[in-house]
C-alpha positions in Angstrom: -45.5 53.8 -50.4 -42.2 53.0 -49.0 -41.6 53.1 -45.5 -40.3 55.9 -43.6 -36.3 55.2 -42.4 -36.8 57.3 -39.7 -33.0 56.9 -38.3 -32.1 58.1 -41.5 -34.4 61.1 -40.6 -33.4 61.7 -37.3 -29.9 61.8 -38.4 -29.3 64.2 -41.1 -30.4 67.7 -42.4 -35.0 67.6 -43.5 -33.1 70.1 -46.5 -30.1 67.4 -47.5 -32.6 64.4 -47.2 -35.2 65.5 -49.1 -33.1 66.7 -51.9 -32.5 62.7 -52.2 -35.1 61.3 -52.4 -35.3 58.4 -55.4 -37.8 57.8 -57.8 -38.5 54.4 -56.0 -39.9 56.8 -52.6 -36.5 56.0 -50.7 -34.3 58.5 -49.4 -30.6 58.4 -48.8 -28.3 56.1 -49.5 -26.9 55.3 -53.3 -29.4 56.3 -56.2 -31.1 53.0 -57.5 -31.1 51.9 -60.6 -32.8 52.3 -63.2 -34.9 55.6 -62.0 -37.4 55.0 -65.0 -40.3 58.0 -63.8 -41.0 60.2 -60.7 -42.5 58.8 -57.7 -46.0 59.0 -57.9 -46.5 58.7 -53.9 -43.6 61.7 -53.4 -45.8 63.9 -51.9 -47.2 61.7 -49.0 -43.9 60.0 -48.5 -42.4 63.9 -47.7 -45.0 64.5 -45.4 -44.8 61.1 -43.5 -40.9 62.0 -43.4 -41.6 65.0 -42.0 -44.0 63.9 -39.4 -41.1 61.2 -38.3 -38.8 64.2 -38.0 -41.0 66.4 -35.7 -41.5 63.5 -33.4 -39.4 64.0 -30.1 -38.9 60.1 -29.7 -36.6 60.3 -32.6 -34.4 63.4 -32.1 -31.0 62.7 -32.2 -28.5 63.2 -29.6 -27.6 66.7 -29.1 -25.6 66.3 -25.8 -22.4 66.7 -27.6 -20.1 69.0 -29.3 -16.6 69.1 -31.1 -14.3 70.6 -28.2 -10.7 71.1 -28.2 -10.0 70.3 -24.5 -7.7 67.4 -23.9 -9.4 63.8 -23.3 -10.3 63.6 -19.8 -12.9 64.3 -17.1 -15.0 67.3 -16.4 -17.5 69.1 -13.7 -19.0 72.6 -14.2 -21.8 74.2 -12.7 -24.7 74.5 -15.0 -24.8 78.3 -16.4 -28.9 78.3 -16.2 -29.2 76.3 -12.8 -26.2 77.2 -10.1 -27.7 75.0 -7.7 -27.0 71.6 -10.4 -23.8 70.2 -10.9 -23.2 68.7 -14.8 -20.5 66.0 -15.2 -19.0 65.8 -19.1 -16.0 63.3 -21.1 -14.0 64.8 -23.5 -12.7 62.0 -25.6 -11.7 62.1 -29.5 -12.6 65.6 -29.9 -16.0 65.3 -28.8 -17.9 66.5 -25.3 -20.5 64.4 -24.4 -22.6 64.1 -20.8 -20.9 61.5 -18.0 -22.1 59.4 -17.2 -23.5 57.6 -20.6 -27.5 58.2 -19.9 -27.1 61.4 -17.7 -29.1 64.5 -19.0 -27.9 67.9 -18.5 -29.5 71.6 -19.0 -33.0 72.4 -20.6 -35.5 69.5 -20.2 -35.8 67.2 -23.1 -39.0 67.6 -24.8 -42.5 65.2 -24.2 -44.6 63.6 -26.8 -47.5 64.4 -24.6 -46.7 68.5 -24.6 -46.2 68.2 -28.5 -48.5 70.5 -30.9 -50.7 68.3 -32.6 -50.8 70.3 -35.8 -47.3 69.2 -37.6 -46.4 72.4 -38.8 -46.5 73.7 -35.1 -45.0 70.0 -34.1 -41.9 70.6 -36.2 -41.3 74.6 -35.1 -41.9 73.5 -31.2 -38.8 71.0 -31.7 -37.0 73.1 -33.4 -37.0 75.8 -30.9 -36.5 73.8 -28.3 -33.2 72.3 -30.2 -32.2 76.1 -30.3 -32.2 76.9 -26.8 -30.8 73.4 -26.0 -27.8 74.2 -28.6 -27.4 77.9 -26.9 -27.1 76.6 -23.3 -24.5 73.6 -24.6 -22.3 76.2 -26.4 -22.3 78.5 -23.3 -21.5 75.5 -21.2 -18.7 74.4 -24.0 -17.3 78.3 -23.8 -16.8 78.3 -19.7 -15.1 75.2 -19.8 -12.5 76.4 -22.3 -12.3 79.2 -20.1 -11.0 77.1 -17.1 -10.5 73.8 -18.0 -7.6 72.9 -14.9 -10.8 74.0 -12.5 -13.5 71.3 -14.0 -11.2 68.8 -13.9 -10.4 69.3 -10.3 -14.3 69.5 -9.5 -14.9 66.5 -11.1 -12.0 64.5 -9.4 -13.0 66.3 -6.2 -16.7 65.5 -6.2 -16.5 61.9 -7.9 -13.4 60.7 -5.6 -12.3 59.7 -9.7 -9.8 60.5 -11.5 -10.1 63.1 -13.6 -8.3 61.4 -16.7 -9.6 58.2 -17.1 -12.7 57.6 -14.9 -11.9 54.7 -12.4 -12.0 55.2 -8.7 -9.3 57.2 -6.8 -8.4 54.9 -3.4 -4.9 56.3 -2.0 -4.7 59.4 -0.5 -2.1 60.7 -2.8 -4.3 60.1 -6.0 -7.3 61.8 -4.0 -5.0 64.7 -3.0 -4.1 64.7 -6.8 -7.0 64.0 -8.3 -6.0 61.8 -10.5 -4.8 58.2 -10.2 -0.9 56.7 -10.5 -1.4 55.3 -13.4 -2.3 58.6 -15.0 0.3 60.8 -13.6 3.0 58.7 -13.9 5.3 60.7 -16.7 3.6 64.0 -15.5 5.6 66.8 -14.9 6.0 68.5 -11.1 4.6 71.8 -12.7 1.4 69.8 -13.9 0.8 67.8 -10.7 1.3 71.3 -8.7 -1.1 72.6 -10.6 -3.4 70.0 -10.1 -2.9 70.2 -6.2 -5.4 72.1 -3.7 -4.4 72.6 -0.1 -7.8 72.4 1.0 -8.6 69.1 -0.3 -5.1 67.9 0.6 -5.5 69.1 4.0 -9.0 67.5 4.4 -7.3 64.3 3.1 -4.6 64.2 5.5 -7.1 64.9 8.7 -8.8 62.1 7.8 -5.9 59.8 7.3 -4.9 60.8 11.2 -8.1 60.0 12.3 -7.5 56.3 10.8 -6.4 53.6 12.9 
């Protein structure tokens, strides 16, 4: 029996894959040729697919989403957990978690706490890929809401800036929240907007207290 591609697996729809599969046993990719007769070993090479599928090792990222925010920096309390903090890049359309590794919302799933039967296996991932999908679509909805806000909060809490990333280190880009380089070209109206007393004012003290 051919052997199981499981990144192929853990990448695309169980429906769209297994409606490829090839006479040879393979799945995905171009049709080889010539198909001369079924596969004889189909059946176990479906349920060794599925079994690759259900396992949590190889489920795919889900930490991201298409988003229409502009490419930047962003930092929103989490809408299940007000006490945590979740940090998140917008960049070519896509939201993903910042930094690369973080992990944000509903705990990712352990092979140790996986049903053993893999009917039950598959279901128990699947739900939990529900409620992870729910909580990163609220998340998604109350950044759109107030995007100005998250950027600030990021900026504010990471001393970064809230466009590209690097280290804020003058005053001015801290006030700001985001760095010369950046804001250079910005309109007053968009810096104002980006301004907070409070922080500016915290700033300042602490530039009097320097020697």
């Amino acid at each position: 029996m051919a052997a199981v591609n499981r990144a192929v697996a853990a990448a695309r729809d169980v429906t769209e894959v297994l409606d490829e599969q090839w006479p040879d046993g393979t799945f995905g990719g171009h049709r080889p040729y010539p198909c001369p007769r079924p596969d004889p070993e189909a059946a176990d090479h479906v349920a060794a697919l599925l079994t690759g599928i259900a396992a949590p090792l190889y489920l795919r990222r889900t930490d991201q989403i298409m988003t229409t925010l502009p490419d930047g920096y962003y930092a929103l309390l989490d809408p299940a957990n007000p006490d945590a903090m979740t940090y998140w890049r917008a960049r070519h359309d896509r939201l993903t978690a910042w930094p690369a590794k973080a992990w944000h919302g509903p705990a990712r799933p352990l092979v140790r706490d996986a049903p053993k039967r893999q009917a039950q296996r598959i279901a128990w991932m699947r739900e939990w890929q529900a409620t992870y999908q729910a909580w990163l679509e609220q998340l998604h909805t109350a950044l759109l809401a107030d995007p100005g806000t998250a950027r600030r909060q990021f900026a504010d809490l990471t001393t970064r800036c809230c466009q590209c990333g690097r280290t804020l280190h003058d005053d001015a880009s801290k006030v700001l929240g985001i760095g010369p380089d950046c804001r250079s070209g910005m309109s007053q109206e968009v810096l104002a907007a980006l301004f907070m007393p409070p922080v500016a004012a915290a700033h300042a003290a602490r530039a009097q207290r320097s020697p």
